[in-house]
C-alpha positions in Angstrom: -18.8 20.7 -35.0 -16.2 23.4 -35.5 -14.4 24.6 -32.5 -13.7 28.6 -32.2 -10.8 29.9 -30.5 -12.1 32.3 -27.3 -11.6 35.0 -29.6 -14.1 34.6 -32.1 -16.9 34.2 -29.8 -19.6 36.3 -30.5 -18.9 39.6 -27.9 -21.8 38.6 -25.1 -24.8 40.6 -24.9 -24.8 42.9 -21.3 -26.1 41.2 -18.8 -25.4 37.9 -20.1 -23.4 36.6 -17.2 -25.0 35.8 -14.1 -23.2 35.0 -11.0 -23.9 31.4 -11.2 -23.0 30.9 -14.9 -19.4 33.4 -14.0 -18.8 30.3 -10.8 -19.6 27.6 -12.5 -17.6 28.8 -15.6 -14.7 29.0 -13.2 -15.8 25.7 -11.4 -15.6 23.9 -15.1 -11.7 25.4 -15.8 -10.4 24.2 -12.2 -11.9 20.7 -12.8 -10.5 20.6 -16.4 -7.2 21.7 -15.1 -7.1 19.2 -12.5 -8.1 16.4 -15.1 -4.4 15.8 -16.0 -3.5 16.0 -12.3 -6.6 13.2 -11.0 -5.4 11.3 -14.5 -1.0 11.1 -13.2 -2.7 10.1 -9.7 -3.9 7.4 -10.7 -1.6 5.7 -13.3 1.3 6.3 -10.5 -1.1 4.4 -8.0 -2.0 1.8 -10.9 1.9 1.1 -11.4 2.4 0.9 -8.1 5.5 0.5 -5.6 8.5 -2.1 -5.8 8.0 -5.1 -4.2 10.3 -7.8 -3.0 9.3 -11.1 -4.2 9.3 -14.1 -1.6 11.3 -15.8 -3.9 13.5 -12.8 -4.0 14.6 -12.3 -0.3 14.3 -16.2 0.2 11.2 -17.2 1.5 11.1 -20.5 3.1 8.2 -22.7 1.4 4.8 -22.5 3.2 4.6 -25.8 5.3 1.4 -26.1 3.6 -0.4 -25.0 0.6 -1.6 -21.2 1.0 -5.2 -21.1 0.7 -6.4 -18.3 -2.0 -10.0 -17.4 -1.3 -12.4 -16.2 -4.1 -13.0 -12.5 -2.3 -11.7 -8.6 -2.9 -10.0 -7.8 0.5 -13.0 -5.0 2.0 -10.4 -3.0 3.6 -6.1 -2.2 4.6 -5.2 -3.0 8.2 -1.7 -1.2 9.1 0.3 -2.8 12.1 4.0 -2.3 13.6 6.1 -4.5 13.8 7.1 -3.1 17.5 10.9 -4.0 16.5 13.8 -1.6 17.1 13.7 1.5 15.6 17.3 0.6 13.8 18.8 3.5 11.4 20.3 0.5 9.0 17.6 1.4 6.2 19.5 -1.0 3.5 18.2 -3.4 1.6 19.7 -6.0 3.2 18.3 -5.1 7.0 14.9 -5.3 5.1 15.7 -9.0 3.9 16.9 -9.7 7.6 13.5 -8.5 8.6 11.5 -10.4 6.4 13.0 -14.0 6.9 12.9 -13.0 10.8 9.9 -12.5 10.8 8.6 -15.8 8.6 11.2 -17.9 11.0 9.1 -16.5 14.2 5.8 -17.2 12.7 6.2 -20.5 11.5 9.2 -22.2 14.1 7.5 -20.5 17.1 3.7 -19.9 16.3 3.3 -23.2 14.1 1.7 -20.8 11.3 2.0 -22.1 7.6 3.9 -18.9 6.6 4.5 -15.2 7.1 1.1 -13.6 8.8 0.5 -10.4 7.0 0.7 -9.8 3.2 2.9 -7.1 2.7 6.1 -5.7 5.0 7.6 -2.2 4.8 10.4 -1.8 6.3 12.3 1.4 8.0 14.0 1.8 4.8 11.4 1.7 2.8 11.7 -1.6 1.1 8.4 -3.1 0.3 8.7 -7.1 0.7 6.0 -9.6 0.0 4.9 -11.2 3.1 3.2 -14.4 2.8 3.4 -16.2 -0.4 1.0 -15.4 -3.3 0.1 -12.5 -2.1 1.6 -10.2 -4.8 0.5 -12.1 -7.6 -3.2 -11.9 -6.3 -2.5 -8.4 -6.0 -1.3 -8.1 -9.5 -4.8 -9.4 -10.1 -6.7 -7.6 -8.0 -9.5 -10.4 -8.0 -8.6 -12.4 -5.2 -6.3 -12.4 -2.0 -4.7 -14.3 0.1 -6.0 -15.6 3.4 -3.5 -14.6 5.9 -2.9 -14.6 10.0 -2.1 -10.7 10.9 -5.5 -9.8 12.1 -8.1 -11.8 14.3 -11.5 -11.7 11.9 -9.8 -9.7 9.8 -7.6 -12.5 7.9 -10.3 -13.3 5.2 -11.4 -9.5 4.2 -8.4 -7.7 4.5 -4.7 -6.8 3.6 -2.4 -6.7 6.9 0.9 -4.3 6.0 3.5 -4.6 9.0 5.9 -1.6 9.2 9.1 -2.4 10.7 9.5 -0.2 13.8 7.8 1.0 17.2 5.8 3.9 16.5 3.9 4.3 20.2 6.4 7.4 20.8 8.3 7.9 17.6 7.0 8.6 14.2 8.2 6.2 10.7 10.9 8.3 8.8 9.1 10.0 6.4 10.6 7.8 3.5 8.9 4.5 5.0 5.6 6.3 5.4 5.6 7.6 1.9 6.4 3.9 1.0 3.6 3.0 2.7 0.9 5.5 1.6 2.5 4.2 -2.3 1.6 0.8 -1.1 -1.7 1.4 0.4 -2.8 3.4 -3.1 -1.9 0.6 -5.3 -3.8 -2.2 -3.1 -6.8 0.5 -3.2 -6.5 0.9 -6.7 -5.9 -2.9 -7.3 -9.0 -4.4 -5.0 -11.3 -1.1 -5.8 -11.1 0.3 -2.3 -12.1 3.8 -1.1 -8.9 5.7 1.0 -11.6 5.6 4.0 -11.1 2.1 4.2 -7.8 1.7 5.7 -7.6 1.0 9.9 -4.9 0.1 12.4 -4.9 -3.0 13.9 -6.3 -1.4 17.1 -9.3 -0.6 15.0 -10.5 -4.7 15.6 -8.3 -6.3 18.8 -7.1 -5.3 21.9 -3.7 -4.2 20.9 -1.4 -0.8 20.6 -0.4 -1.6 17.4 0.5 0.2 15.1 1.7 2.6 17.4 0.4 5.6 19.3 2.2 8.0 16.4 1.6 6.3 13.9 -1.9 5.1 14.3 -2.5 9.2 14.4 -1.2 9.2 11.1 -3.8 7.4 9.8 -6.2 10.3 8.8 -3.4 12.1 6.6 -2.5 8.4 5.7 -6.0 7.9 4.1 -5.8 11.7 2.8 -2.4 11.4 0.8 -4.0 8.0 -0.7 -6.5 9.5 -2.3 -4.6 11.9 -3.3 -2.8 9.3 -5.0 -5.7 7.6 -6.4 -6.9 11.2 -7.9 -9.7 10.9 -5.6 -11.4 12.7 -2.7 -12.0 11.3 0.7 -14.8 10.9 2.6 -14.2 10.3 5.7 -16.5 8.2 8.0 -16.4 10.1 11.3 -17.0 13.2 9.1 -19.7 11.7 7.8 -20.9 10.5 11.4 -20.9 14.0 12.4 -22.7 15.5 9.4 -25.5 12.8 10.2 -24.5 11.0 7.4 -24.7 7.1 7.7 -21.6 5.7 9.5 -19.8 2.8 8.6 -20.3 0.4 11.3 -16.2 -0.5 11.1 -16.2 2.4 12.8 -18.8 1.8 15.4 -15.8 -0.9 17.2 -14.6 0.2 20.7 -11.0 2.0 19.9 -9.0 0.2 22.5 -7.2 2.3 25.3 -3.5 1.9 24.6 -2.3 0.2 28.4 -1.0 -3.3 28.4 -1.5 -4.1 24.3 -2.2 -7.8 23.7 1.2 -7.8 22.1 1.3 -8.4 17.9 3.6 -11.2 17.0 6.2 -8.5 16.3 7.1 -7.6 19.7 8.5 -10.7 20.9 11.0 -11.7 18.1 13.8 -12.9 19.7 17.0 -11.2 19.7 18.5 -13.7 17.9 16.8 -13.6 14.8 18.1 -10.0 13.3 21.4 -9.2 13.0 
C-alpha cells in the first residue's frame, strides 16, 4: 500500500470530523509519540544497573551449597540496613559493607551466607548479596532462596539499603540506584511495579525506615516509569472497588519497638 504524505490527503468533506474521531486522532499521535519513549524505558531497565559480583568484593564461600529453587520471585521486598548514615559513599565503604554484613550473618547468625540478594549501599554501589543470585537474575528463570524475609525467602528478592531511613531520607543517588535495581529485577522475573513492599509489609519490624518506607509509592511509580509501563496501584484499586491483592490485606505494623532486622545490631567492629 502506498503511503501519502498529510498533504495529499483528499481535503475532508464538512462535517467529517466528529469529536470523537478529532480525540482519538489526538489520543493515536500522543501514544505514537510516546512509543520511542515506553521503547528507551525499557531497554534501560532490560540492561540494567552495575552490580558487584561476590567474587568481586570477596565473598567468603557459602558454608554450604546455596539452594536454587525452580520459581520466579512473585514480588521485591526493600529493607534498611539500620546502619550509620556515613557520608563515605566510595566504593570501597560499599565493599566494607558487604563483607560486614556476610561476616554477621554467617559467624553470628550461623546462616550459610549473606541473607538478602542484592545490597545498595549509601553510595550507590549495587553489590550481589548472597551468592548466585546475579546469575539467576541474569536469567530471570529462577532465584535464589535466601534469609532476609520470614515467608518471604522462597517468592521474593530482599534488597538491603545501607542506612537508617526511620527519620532521614536515602541521598537521592542511592534511591535512584535502587529504583534502577528494582526495574531490572521487574523486567528480569516479569513483575508488575505494584509488586514491590517493605519488609514491614510481612513481619513486625520498622524496616525499611519510616522515610523511606513512604517512598515506596513514588518508588513503584518511577519503576514503571522505567519499565515503559503504567502502574496500578493496589490500594487504588481497593478504593475503586476493584479486587485487592490480598498482599495487601496484611496488618501494616505500628512502627514502636521493631523486631530489629539483622542490620541493626552489627557490631562496631565490623566497618571501618
Amino acid at each position: 500500500m502506498t503511503l501519502r504524505a498529510p498533504h495529499d490527503q483528499p481535503a475532508p468533506a464538512a462535517g467529517r470530523y466528529s469529536r470523537r474521531s478529532v480525540l482519538t486522532g489526538a489520543f493515536a499521535v500522543a501514544t505514537a509519540a510516546a512509543l520511542p519513549v515506553a521503547a528507551a524505558a525499557r531497554a534501560y531497565a532490560a540492561a540494567g544497573p552495575d552490580i558487584i559480583a561476590c567474587a568481586t568484593w570477596g565473598a567468603r564461600a557459602a558454608s554450604e551449597p546455596v539452594v536454587v529453587l525452580a520459581n520466579r520471585p512473585e514480588r521485591i521486598v526493600v529493607h534498611h540496613t539500620a546502619t550509620a548514615n556515613v557520608t563515605d559513599y566510595s566504593r570501597q565503604r560499599a565493599v566494607a559493607l558487604a563483607r560486614a554484613i556476610q561476616t554477621y550473618h554467617m559467624d553470628a547468625h550461623g546462616w550459610i551466607d549473606t541473607g538478602q540478594h542484592f545490597t545498595v549501599s549509601r553510595g550507590a554501589f549495587v553489590l550481589e548479596g548472597r551468592h548466585n543470585s546475579l546469575a539467576e537474575l541474569r536469567n530471570g528463570t529462577r532465584q535464589v532462596r535466601a534469609a532476609h524475609c520470614v515467608g518471604q525467602n522462597t517468592v521474593s528478592i530482599g534488597i538491603e539499603n545501607e542506612g537508617t531511613y526511620t527519620s532521614q531520607a536515602p541521598p537521592a543517588a542511592q534511591y535512584a540506584a535502587l529504583a534502577d535495581l528494582c526495574a531490572h529485577v521487574c523486567d528480569q522475573y516479569g513483575l508488575p511495579a505494584s509488586e514491590i513492599y517493605g519488609h514491614r509489609d510481612f513481619n513486625a519490624t520498622s524496616c525499611p525506615g519510616d522515610r523511606l518506607y513512604a517512598l515506596l509509592p513514588s518508588l513503584r511509580k518511577d519503576v514503571a516509569t522505567r519499565l515503559g509501563t503504567t502502574l496500578s496501584d493496589p490500594e487504588q484499586d481497593a478504593e475503586q472497588g476493584q479486587e485487592r491483592d490480598p498482599v495487601w490485606d496484611l496488618v501494616r505494623q505500628a512502627t514502636g519497638r521493631p523486631a530489629a532486622t539483622i542490620g541493626e545490631y552489627l557490631p562496631a567492629g565490623l566497618l571501618p
